[in-house]
N, C-alpha and C positions, 0 to 999 in steps of 0.2 A: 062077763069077763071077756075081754079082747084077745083076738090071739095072732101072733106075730106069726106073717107068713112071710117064708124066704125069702120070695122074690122084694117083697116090701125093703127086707135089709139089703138083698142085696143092689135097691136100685139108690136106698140113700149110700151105701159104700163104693157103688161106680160113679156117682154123681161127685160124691169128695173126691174120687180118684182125679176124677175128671178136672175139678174146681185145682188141685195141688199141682196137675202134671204140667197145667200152661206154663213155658218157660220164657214167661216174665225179661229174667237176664239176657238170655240171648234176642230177643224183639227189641226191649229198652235199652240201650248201649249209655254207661256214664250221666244217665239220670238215676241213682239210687233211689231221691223221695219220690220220682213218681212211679217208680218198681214196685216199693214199698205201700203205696196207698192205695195200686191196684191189686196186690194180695189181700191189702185190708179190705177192701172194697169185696174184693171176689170170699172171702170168710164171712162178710157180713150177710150175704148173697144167698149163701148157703145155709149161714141160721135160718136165715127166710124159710129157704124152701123149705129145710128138713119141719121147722115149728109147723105149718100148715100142712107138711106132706101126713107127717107123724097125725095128725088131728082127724085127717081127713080120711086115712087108712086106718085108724085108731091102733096104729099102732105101739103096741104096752112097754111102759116103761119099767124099770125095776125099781122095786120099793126100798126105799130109806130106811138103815136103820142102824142103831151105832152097837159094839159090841166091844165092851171095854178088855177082851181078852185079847185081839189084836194091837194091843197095845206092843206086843211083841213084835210085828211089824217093822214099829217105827225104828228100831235100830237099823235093818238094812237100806230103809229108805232114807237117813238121814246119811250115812255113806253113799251111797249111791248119786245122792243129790251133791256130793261134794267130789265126784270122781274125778271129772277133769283136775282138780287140785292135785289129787294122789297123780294123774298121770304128767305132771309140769314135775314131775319130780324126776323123772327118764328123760327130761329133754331140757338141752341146753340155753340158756338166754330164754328163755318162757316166756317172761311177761315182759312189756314194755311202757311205756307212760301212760299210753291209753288214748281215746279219743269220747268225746265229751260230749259229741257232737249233736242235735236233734234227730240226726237218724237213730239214736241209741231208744229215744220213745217211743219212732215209729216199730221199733223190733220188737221191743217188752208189749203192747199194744197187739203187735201179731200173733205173740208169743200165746196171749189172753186167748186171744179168741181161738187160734190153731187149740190150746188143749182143752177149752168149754165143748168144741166140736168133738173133740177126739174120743171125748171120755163120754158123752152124750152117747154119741154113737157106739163104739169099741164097746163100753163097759156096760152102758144104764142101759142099751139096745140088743148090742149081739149077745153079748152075756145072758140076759134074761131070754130072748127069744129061742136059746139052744136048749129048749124044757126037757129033750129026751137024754141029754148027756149027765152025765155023774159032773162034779164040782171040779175036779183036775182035769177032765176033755174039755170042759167047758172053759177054764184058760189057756187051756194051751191051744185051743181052734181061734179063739177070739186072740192071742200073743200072735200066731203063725199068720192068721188074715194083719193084723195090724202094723207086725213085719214087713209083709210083703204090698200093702199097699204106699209103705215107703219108698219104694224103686221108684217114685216122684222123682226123688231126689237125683236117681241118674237119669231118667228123662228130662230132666230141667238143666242137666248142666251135661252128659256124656262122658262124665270121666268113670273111667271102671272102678275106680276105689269106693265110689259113693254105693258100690253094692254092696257094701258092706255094712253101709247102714240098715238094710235089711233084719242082719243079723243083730245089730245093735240094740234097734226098736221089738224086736222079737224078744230080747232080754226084757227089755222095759218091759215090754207087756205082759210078761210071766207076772212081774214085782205088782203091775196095775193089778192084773186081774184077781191076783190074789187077794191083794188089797180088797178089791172091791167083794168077789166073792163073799170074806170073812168079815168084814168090816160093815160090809152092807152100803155104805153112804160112799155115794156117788162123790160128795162135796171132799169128802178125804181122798179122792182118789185124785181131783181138779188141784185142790190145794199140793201136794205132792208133785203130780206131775210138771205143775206152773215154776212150785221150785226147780224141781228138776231141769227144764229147759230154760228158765231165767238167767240160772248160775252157769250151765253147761253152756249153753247157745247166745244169748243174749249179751250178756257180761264176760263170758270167756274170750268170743270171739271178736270184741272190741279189743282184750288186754292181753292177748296172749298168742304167742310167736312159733307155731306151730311147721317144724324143718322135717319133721315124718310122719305124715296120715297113719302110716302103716303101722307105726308104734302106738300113738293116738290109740287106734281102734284095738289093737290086739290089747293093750292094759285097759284098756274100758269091758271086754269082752269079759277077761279074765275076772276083772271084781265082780261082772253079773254071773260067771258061772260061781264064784265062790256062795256069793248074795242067795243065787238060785241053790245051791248044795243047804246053806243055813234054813231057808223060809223051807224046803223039804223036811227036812229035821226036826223042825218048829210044827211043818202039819203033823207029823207022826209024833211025835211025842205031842203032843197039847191037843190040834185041831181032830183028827181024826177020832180018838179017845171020844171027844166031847159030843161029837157029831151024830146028833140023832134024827135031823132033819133036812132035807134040802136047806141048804145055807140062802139061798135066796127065797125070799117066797113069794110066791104069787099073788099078784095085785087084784082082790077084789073089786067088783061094780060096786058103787053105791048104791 
């Protein structure tokens, strides 16, 4: 049996860091596609390394497995996945015609590969490798790193509201880790999150005409604290109850 040592994760979660924080935009000025192609490029870059880092460190992934009682899950992730809607509802003139454009594939395209990485790493990695924490430290360390390795986002561009995506991905990653936690399979947590920033990031931010960040973030914040008050609820009444085992389990050697 392999055993995940910190430094290992922590050198593939500075190496993401690293690969997110280059800011692209400010170098490249009014070439989008080739913005775009060197994020794609620098993501595909990264599967590399972590695929052979992972092999070569043997470091252990978490084991797959489905568990049809999280099914309850899926109501706050199917909200969740549609929040920028609810929040076009506080703001004026919302959406607009739209743009059609082939930048729209090179986004969805990034979008792929940004949360194959995220959820590899964040959930099948840091998740499984926290073996001495109980099941709720263990998302909320793996939520709190996931948050905070977002501040990308303001070292990429310098505007102070983008700290706030901090706080945003921090919600996410309460809903991921859960997920993953209870669920077990990595592949629900991929498919989930892929919605998630398709419809929020991808698709929104072609169609919709956004006059307050600050509103933006504060009704996106609030459906994740409700989201987060509900999947609480749902552990103690259902999960906890049932829980007789480490919810994840350890990957035997062959």
């Amino acid at each position: 049996m392999s055993k995940n040592k910190p430094i290992d994760i922590a050198i593939l979660i500075l190496v993401y860091v690293a690969v997110c924080a280059i800011p692209f935009s400010l170098i490249i000025k009014n070439i989008p596609a080739l913005e775009m192609s060197l994020k794609i490029a620098m993501q595909i870059l990264y599967s590399i390394f972590a695929f052979f880092f992972v092999r070569k460190q043997e470091v252990e992934m978490g084991k797959n497995k489905f568990n049809l009682m999280a099914f309850l899950l899926i109501i706050p992730a199917i909200l969740i996945c549609f929040s920028n809607s609810i929040t076009a509802l506080f703001m004026a003139s919302s959406f607009h015609a739209g743009n059609y454009s082939y930048l729209m594939i090179f986004e969805i395209i990034l979008t792929i590969l940004v949360v194959i990485n995220e959820e590899f790493l964040f959930r099948n990695i840091l998740i499984t490798g926290l073996k001495k924490f109980s099941p709720l430290a263990k998302i909320f360390i793996s939520a709190a790193i996931f948050g905070l390795v977002h501040i990308t986002h303001f070292l990429s561009s310098f505007n102070p509201i983008d700290l706030l995506v901090v706080v945003y991905t921090f919600g996410l990653g309460l809903v991921l880790g859960i997920f993953y936690v209870y669920v077990r399979c990595i592949y629900a947590c991929i498919g989930f999150h892929l919605l998630f920033n398709v419809l929020n990031d991808a698709i929104f931010a072609r169609f919709a005409v956004v006059n307050n960040w600050m509103i933006y973030y504060i009704v996106n914040i609030s459906i994740g604290v409700l989201i987060g008050v509900y999947l609480l609820l749902t552990y103690i009444l259902f999960f906890r109850r049932t829980e007789t085992e480490e919810p994840i389990e350890e990957n035997k050697a062959a």
